[in-house]
mmCIF file of the N, C-alpha and C atoms, coordinates in Angstrom:
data_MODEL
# 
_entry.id   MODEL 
# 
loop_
_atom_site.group_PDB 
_atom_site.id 
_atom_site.type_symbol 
_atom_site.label_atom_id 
_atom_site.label_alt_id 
_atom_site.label_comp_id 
_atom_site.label_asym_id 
_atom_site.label_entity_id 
_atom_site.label_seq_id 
_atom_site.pdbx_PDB_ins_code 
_atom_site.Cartn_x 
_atom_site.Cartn_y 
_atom_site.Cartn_z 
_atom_site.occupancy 
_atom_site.B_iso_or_equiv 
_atom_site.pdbx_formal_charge 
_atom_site.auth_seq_id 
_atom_site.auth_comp_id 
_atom_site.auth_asym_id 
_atom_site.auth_atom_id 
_atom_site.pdbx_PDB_model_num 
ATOM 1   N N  . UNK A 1 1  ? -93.311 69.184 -122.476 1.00 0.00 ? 1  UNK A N  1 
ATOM 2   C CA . UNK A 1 1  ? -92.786 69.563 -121.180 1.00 0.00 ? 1  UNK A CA 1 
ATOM 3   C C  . UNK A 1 1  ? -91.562 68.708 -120.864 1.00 0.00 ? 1  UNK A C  1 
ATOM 4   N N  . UNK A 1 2  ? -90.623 69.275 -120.431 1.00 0.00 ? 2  UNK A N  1 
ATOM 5   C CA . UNK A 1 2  ? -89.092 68.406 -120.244 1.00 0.00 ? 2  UNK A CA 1 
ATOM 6   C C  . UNK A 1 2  ? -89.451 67.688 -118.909 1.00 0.00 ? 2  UNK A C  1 
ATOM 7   N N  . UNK A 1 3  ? -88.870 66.542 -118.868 1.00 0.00 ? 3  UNK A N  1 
ATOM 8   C CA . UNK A 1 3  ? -88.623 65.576 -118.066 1.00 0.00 ? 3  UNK A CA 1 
ATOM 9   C C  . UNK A 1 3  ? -87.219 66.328 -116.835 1.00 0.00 ? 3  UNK A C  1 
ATOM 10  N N  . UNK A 1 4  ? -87.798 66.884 -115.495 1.00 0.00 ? 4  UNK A N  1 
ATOM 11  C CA . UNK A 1 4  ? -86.742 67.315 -114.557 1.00 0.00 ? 4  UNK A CA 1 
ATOM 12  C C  . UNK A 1 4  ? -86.843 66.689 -113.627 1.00 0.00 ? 4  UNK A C  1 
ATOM 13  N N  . UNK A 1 5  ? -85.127 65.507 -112.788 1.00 0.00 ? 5  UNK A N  1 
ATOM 14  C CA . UNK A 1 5  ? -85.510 64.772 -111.583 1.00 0.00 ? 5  UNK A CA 1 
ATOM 15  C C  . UNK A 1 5  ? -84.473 65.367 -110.834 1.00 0.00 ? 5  UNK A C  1 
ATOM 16  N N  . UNK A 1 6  ? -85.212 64.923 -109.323 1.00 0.00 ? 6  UNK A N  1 
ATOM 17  C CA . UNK A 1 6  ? -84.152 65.075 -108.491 1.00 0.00 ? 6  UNK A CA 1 
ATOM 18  C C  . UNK A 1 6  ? -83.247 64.263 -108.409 1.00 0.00 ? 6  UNK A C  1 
ATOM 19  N N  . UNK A 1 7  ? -82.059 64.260 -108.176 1.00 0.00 ? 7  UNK A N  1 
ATOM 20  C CA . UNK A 1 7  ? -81.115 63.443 -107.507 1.00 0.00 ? 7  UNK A CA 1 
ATOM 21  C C  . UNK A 1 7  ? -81.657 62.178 -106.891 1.00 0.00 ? 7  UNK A C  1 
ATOM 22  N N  . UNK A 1 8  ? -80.977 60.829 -106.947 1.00 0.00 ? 8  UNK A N  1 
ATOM 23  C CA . UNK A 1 8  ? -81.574 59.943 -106.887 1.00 0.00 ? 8  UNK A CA 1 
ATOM 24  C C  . UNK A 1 8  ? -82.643 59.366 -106.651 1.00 0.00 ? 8  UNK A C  1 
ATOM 25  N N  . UNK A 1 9  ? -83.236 60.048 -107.565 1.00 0.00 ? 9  UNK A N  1 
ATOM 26  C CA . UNK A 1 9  ? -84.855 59.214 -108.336 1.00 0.00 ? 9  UNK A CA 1 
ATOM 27  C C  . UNK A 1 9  ? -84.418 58.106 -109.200 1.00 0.00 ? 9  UNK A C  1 
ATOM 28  N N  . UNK A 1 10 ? -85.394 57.403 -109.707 1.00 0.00 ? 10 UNK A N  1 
ATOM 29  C CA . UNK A 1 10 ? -85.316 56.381 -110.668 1.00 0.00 ? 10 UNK A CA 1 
ATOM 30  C C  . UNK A 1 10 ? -85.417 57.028 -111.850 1.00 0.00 ? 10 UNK A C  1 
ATOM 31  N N  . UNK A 1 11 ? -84.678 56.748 -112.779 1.00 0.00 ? 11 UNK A N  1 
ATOM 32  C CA . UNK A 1 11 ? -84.947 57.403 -113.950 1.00 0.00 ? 11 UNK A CA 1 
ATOM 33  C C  . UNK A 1 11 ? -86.150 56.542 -114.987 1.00 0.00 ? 11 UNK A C  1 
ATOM 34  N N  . UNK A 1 12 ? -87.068 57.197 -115.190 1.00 0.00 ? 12 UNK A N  1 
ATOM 35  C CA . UNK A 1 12 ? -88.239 56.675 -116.219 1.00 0.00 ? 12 UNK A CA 1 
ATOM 36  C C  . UNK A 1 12 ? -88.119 56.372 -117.502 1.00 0.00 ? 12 UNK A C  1 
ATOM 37  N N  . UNK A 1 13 ? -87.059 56.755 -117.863 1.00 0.00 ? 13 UNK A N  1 
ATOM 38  C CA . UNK A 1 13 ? -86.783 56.166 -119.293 1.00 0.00 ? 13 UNK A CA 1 
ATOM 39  C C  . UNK A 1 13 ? -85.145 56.248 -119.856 1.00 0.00 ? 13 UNK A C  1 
ATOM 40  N N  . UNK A 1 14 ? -84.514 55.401 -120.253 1.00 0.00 ? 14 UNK A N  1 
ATOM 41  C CA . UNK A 1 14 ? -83.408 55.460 -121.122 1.00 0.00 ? 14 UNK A CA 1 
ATOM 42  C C  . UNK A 1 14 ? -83.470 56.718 -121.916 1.00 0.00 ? 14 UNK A C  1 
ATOM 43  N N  . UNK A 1 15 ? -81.828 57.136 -121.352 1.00 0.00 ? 15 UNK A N  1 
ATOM 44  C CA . UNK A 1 15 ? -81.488 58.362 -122.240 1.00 0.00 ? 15 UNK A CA 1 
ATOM 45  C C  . UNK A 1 15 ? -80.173 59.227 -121.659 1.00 0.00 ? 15 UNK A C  1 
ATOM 46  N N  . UNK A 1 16 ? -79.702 59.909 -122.552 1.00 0.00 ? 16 UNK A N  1 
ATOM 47  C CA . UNK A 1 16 ? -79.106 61.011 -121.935 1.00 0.00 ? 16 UNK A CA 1 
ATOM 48  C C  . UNK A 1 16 ? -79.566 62.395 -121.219 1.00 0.00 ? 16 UNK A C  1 
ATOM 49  N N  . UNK A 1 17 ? -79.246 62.379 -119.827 1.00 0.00 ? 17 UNK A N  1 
ATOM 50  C CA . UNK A 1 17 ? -79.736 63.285 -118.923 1.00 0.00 ? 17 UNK A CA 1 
ATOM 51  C C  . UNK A 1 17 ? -78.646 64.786 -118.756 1.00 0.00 ? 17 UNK A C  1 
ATOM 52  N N  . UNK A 1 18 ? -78.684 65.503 -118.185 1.00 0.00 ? 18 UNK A N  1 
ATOM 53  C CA . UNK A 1 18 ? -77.953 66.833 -118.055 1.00 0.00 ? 18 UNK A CA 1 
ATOM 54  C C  . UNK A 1 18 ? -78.220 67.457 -117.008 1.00 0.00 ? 18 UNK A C  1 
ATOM 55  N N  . UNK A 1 19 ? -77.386 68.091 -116.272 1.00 0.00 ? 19 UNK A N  1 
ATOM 56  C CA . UNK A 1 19 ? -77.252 68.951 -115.226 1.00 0.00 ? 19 UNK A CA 1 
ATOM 57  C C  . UNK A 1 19 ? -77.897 70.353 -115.306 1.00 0.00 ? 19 UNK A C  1 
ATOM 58  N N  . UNK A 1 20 ? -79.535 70.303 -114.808 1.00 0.00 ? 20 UNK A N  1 
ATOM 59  C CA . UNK A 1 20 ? -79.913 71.598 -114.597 1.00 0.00 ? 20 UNK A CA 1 
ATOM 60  C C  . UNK A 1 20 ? -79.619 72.423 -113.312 1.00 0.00 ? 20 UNK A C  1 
ATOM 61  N N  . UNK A 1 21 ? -80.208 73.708 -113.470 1.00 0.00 ? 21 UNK A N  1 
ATOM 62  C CA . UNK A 1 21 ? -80.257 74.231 -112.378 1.00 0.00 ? 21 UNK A CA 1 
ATOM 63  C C  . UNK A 1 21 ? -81.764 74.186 -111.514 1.00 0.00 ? 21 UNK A C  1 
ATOM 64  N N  . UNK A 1 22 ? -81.811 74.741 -110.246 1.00 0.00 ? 22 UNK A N  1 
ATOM 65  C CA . UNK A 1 22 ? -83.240 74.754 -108.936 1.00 0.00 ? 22 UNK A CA 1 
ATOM 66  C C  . UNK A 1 22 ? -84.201 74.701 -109.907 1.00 0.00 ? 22 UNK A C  1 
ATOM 67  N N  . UNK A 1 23 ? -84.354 75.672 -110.623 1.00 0.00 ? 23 UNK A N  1 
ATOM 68  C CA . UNK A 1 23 ? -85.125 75.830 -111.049 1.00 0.00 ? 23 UNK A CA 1 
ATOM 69  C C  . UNK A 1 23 ? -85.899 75.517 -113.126 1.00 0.00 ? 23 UNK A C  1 
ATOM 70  N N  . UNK A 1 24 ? -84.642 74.384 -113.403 1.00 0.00 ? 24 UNK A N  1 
ATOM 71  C CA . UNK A 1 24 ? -84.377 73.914 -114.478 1.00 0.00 ? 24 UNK A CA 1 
ATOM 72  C C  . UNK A 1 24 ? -83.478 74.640 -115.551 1.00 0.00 ? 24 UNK A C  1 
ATOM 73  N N  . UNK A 1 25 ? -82.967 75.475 -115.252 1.00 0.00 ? 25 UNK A N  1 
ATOM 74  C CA . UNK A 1 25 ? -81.800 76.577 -116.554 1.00 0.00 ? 25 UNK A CA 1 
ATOM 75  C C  . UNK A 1 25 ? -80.686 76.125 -116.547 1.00 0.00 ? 25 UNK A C  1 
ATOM 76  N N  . UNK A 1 26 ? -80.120 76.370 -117.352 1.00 0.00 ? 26 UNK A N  1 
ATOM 77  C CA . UNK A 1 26 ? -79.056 75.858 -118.066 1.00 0.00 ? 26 UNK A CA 1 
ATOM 78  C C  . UNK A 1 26 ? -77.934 76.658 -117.033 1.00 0.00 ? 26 UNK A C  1 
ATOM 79  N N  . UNK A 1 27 ? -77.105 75.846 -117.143 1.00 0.00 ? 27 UNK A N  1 
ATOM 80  C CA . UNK A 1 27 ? -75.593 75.926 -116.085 1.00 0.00 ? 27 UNK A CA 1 
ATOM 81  C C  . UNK A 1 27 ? -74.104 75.668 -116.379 1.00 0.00 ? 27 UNK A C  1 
ATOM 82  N N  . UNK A 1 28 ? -73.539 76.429 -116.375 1.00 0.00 ? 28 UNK A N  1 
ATOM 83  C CA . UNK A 1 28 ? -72.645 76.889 -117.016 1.00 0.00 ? 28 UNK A CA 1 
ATOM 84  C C  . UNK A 1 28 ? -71.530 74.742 -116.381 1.00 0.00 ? 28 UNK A C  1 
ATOM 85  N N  . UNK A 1 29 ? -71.040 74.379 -117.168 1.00 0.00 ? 29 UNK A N  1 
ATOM 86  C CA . UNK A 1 29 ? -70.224 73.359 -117.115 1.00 0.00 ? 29 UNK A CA 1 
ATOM 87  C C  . UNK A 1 29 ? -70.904 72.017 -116.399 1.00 0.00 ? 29 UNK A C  1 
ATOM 88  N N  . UNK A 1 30 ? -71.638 72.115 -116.935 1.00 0.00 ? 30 UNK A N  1 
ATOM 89  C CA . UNK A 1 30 ? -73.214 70.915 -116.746 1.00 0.00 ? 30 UNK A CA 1 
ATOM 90  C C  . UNK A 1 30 ? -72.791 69.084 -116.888 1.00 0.00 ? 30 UNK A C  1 
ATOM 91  N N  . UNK A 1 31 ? -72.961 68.724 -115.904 1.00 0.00 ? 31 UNK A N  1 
ATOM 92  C CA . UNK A 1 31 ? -72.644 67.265 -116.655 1.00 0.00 ? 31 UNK A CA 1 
ATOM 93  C C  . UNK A 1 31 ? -73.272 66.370 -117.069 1.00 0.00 ? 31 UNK A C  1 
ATOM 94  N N  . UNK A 1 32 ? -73.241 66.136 -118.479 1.00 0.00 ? 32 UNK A N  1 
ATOM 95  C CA . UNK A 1 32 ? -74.044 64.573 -119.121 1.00 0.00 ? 32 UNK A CA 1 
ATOM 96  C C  . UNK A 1 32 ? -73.800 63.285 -118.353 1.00 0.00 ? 32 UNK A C  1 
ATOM 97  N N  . UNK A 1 33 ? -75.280 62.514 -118.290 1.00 0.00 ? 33 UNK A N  1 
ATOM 98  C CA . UNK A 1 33 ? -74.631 61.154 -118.305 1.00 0.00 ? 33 UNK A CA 1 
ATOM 99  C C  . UNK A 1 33 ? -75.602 60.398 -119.079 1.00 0.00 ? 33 UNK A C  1 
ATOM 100 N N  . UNK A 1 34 ? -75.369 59.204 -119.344 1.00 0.00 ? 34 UNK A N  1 
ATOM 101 C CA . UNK A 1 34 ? -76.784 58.237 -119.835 1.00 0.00 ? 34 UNK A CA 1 
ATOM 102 C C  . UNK A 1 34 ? -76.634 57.169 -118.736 1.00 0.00 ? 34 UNK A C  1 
ATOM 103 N N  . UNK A 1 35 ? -78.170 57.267 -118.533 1.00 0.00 ? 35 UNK A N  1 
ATOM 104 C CA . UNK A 1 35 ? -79.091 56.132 -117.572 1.00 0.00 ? 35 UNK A CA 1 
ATOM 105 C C  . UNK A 1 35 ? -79.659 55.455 -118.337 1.00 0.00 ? 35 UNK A C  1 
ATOM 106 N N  . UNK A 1 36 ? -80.182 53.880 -118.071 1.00 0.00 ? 36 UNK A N  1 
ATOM 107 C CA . UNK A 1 36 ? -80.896 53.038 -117.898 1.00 0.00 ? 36 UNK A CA 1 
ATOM 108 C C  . UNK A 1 36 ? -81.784 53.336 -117.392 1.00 0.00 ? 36 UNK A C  1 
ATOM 109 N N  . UNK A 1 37 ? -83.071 52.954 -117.660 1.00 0.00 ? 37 UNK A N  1 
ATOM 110 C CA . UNK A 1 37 ? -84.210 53.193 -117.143 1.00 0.00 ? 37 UNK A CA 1 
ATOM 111 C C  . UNK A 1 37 ? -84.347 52.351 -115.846 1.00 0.00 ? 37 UNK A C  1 
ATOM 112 N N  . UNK A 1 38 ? -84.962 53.008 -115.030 1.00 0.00 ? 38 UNK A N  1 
ATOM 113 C CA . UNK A 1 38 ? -84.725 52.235 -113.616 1.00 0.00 ? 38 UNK A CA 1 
ATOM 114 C C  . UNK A 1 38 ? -83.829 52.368 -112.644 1.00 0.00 ? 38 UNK A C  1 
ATOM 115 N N  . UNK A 1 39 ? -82.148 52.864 -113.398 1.00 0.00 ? 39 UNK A N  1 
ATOM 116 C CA . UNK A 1 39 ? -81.251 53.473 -112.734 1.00 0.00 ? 39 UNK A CA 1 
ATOM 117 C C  . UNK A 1 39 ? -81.644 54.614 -111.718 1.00 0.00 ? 39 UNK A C  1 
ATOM 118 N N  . UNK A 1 40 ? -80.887 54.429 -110.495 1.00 0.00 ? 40 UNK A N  1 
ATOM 119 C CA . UNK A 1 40 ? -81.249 55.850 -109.760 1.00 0.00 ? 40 UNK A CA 1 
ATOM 120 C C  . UNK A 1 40 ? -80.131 56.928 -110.552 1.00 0.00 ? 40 UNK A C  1 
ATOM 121 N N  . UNK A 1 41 ? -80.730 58.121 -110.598 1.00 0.00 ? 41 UNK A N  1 
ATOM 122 C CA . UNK A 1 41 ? -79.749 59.142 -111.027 1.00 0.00 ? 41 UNK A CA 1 
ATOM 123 C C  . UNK A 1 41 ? -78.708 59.563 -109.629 1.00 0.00 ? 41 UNK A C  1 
ATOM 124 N N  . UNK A 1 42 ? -77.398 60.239 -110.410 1.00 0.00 ? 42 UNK A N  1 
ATOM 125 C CA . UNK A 1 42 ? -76.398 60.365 -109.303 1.00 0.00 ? 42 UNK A CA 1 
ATOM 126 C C  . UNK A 1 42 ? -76.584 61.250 -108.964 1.00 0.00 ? 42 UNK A C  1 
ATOM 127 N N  . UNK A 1 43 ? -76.149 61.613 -107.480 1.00 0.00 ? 43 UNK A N  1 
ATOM 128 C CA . UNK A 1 43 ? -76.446 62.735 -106.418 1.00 0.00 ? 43 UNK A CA 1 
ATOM 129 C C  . UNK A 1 43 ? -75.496 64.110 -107.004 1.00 0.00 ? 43 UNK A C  1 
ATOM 130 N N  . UNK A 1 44 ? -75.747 64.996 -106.716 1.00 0.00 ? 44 UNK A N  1 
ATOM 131 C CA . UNK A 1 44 ? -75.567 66.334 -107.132 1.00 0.00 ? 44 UNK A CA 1 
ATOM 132 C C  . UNK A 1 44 ? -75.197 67.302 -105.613 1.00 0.00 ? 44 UNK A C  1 
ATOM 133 N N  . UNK A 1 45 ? -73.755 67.977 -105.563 1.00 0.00 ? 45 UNK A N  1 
ATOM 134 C CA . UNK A 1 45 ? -74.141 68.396 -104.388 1.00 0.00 ? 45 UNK A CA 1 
ATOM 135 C C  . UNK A 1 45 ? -74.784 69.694 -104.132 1.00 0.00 ? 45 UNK A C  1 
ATOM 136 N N  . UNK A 1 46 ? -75.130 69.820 -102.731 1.00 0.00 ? 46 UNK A N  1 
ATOM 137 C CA . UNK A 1 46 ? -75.735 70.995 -102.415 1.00 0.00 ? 46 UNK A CA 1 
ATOM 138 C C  . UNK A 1 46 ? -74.967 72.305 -102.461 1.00 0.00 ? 46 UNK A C  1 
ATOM 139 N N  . UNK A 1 47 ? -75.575 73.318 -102.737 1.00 0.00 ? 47 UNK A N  1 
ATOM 140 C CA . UNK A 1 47 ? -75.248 74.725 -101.832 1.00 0.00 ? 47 UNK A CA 1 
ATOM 141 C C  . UNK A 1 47 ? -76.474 75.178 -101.667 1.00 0.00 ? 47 UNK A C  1 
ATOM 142 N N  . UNK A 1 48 ? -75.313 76.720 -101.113 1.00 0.00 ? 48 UNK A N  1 
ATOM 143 C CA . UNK A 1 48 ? -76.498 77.761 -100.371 1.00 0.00 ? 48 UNK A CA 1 
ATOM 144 C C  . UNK A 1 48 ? -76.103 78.899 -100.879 1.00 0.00 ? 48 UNK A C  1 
ATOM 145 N N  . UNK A 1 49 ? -77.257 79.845 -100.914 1.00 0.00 ? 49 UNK A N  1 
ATOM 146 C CA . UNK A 1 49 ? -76.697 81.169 -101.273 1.00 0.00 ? 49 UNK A CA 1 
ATOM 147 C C  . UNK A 1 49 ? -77.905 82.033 -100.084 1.00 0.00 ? 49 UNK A C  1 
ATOM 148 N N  . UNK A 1 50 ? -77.542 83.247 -100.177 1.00 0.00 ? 50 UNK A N  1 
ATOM 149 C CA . UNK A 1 50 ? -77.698 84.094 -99.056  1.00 0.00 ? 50 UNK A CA 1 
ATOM 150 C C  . UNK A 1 50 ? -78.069 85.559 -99.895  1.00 0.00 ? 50 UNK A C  1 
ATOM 151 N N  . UNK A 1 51 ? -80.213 85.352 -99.477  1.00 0.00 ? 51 UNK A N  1 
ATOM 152 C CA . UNK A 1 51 ? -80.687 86.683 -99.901  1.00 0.00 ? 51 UNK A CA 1 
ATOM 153 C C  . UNK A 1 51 ? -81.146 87.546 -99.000  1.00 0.00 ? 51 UNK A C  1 
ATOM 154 N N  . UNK A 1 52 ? -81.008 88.529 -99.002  1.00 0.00 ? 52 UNK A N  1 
ATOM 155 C CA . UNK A 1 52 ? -80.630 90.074 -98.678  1.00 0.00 ? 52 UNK A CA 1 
ATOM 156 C C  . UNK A 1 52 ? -81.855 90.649 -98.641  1.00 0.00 ? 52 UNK A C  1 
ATOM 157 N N  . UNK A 1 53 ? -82.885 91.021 -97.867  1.00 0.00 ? 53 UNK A N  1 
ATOM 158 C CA . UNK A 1 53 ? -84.232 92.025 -98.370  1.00 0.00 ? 53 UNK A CA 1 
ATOM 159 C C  . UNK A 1 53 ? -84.591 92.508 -97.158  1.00 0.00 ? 53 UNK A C  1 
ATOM 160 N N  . UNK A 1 54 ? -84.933 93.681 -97.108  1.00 0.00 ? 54 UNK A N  1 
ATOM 161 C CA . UNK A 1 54 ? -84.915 94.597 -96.582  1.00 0.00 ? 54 UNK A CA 1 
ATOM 162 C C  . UNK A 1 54 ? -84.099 94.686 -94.757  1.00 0.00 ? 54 UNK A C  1 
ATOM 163 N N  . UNK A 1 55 ? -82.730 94.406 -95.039  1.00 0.00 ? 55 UNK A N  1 
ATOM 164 C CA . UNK A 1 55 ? -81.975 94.704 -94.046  1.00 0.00 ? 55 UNK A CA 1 
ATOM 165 C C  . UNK A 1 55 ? -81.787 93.448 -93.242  1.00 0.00 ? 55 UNK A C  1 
ATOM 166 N N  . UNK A 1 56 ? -82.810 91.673 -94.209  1.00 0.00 ? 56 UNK A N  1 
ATOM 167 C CA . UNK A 1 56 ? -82.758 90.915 -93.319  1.00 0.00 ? 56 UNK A CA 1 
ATOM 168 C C  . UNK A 1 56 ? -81.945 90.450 -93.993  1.00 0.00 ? 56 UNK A C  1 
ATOM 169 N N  . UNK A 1 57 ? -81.319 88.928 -93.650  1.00 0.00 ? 57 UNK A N  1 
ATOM 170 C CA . UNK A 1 57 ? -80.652 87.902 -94.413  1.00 0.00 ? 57 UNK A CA 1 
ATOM 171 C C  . UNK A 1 57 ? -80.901 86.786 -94.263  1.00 0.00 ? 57 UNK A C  1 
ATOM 172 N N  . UNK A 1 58 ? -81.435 85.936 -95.003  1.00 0.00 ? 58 UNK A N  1 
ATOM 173 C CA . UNK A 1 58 ? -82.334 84.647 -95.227  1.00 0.00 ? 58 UNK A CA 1 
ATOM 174 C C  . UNK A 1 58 ? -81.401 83.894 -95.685  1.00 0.00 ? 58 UNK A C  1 
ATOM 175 N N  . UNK A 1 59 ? -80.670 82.377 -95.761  1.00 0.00 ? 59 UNK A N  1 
ATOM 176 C CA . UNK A 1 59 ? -80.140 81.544 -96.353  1.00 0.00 ? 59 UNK A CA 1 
ATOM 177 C C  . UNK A 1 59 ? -80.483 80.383 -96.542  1.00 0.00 ? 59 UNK A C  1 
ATOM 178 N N  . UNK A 1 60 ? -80.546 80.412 -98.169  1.00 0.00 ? 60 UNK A N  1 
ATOM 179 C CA . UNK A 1 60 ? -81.405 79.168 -98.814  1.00 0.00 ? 60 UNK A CA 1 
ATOM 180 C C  . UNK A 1 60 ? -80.142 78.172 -99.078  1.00 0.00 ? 60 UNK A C  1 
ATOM 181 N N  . UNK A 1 61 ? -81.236 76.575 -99.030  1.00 0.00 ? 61 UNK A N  1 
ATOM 182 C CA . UNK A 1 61 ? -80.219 75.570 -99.856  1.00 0.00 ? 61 UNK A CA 1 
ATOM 183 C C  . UNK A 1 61 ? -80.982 75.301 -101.252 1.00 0.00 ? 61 UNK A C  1 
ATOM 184 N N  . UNK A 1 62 ? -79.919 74.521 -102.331 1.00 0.00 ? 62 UNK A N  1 
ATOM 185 C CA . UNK A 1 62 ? -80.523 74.529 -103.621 1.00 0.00 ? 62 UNK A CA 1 
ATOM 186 C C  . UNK A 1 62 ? -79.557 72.998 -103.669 1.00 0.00 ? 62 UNK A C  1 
ATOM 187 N N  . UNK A 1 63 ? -80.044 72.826 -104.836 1.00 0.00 ? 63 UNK A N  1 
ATOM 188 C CA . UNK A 1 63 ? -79.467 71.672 -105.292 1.00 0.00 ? 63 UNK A CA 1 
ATOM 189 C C  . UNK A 1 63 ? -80.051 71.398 -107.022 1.00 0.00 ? 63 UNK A C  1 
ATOM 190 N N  . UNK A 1 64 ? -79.115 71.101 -107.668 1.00 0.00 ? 64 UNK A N  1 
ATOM 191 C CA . UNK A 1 64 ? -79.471 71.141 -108.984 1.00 0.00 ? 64 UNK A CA 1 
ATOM 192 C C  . UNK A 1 64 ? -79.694 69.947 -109.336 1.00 0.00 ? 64 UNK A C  1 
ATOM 193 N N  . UNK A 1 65 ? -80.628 69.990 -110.379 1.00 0.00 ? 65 UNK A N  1 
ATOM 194 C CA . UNK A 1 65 ? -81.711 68.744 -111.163 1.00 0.00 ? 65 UNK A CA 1 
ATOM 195 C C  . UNK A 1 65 ? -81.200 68.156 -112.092 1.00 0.00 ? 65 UNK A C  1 
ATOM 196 N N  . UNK A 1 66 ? -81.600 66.877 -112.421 1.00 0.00 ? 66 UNK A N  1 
ATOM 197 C CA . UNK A 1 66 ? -81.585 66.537 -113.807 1.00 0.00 ? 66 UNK A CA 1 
ATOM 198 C C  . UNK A 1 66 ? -82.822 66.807 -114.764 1.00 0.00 ? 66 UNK A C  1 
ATOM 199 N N  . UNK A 1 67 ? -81.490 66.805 -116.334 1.00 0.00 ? 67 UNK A N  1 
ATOM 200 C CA . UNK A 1 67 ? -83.234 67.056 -117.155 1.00 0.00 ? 67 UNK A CA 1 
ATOM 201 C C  . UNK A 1 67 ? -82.830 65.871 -118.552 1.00 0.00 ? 67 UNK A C  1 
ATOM 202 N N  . UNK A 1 68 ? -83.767 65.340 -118.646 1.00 0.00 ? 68 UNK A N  1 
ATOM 203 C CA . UNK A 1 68 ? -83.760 64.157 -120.188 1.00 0.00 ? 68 UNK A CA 1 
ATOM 204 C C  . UNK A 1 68 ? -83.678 65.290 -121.037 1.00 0.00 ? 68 UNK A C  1 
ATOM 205 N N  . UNK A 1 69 ? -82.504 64.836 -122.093 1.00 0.00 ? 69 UNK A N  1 
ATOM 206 C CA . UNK A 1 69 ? -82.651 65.495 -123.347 1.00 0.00 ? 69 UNK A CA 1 
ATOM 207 C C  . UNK A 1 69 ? -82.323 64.544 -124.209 1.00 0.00 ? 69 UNK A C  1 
ATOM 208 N N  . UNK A 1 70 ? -82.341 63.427 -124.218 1.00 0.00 ? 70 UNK A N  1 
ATOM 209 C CA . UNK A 1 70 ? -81.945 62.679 -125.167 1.00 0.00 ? 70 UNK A CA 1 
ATOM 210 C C  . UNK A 1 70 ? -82.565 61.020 -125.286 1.00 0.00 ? 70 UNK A C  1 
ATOM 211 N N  . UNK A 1 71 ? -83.637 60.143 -125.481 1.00 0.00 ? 71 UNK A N  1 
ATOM 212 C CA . UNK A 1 71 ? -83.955 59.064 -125.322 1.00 0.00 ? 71 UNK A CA 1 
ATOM 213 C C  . UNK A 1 71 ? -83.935 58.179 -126.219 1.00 0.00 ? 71 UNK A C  1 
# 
């Protein structure tokens, strides 16, 4: 199971991390970094997008994750 944090959490282990998306998928121009374990990870900013169902309009915020791929 992949390792996914939010925005400044502590990171649990040394490694190179990557820019997921809400819901962990891959994202088009993603950015690497490597943490130190213990490091807080860097903040990511928010948006919103705006869903549509049945004639209403609901607007969500999201914010994208980190994921370890590399230790």
């Amino acid at each position: 199971m992949a390792v996914i944090l939010k925005p400044g959490e502590a990171a649990p282990l040394t490694g190179m991390y990557v820019e997921v998306g809400h819901g962990g998928g891959q994202i088009k121009r993603a950015q690497q970094i490597h943490v130190n374990q213990g490091e807080p990870l860097p903040m990511l900013n928010p948006y919103s997008l705006k869903i549509e169902h049945k004639g209403t309009i609901k607007e969500r915020s999201r914010q994208h994750r980190w994921r370890l791929v590399k230790h």
